[in-house]
C-alpha positions, 0 to 999 in steps of 0.5 A, a space after each residue: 425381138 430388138 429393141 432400140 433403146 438409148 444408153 440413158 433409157 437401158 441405165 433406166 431399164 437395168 434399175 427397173 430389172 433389178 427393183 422389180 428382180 428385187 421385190 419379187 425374189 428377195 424374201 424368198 430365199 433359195 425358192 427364187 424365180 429363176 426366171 426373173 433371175 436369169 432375165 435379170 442376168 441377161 440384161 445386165 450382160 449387156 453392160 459390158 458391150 455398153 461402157 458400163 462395166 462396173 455395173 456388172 460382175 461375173 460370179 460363177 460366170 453369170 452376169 450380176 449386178 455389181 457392188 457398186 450397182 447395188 450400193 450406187 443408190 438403188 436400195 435407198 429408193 427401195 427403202 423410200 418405197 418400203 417406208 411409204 408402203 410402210 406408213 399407207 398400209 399401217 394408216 389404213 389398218 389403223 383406221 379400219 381397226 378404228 371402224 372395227 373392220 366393218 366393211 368398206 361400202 360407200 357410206 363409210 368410205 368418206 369416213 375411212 379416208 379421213 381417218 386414214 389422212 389423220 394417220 398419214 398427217 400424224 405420221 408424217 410429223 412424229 414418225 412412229 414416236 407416238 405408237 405404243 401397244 398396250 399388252 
């Protein structure tokens, strides 16, 4: 297979790689996707051959991501992920939680989303200043 990309569009590419290698291995420890790895690893042989050397190491000489991929801005735009997931998934179990976890149907589903913008407005201006839990 060959694919014609531009030097812009294969920057693009190894972020999306390394974000989706990311999400899927980065909690699994040494039960990784190996996979997902060495597709990872091949893509970003490529640097090299492309003026884009320091994007990419050789450890053990397999092709990685280099520190100064890792630390050039790509985990920020994980963590802005993560903090919105983060928020989208608390608002909504918060609301179901308020609704005592009945099931969604149509008639209660206006309801649920109401409840859950409420949340998303109160966390968008206090963050998590205001969740406490009562034990």
């Amino acid at each position: 297979m060959k694919i014609e990309l531009s030097e812009l569009e294969f920057r693009r590419l190894l972020d999306m790689v390394y974000v989706g290698n990311w999400v899927l291995n980065s909690m699994r420890g040494l039960d990784r996707f190996a996979d997902y790895d060495n597709v990872e690893s091949r893509l970003f042989s490529y640097c090299s051959s492309h003026d884009m050397h320091s994007l990419v190491q050789y450890p053990e000489g397999v092709a990685r991501p280099s520190s100064a991929f890792e630390h050039g801005g790509i985990h920020e735009a994980i963590a802005d992920y993560e903090d919105s997931m983060f928020f989208e998934i608390l608002a909504e179990e918060l609301a179901r939680r308020d609704m005592d976890f009945e099931p969604i149907s149509p008639e209660n589903f206006s309801e649920l989303t109401n409840r859950i913008d409420e949340y998303i407005a109160e966390f968008e201006q206090n963050g998590i200043d205001n969740i406490s839990l009562d034990r």
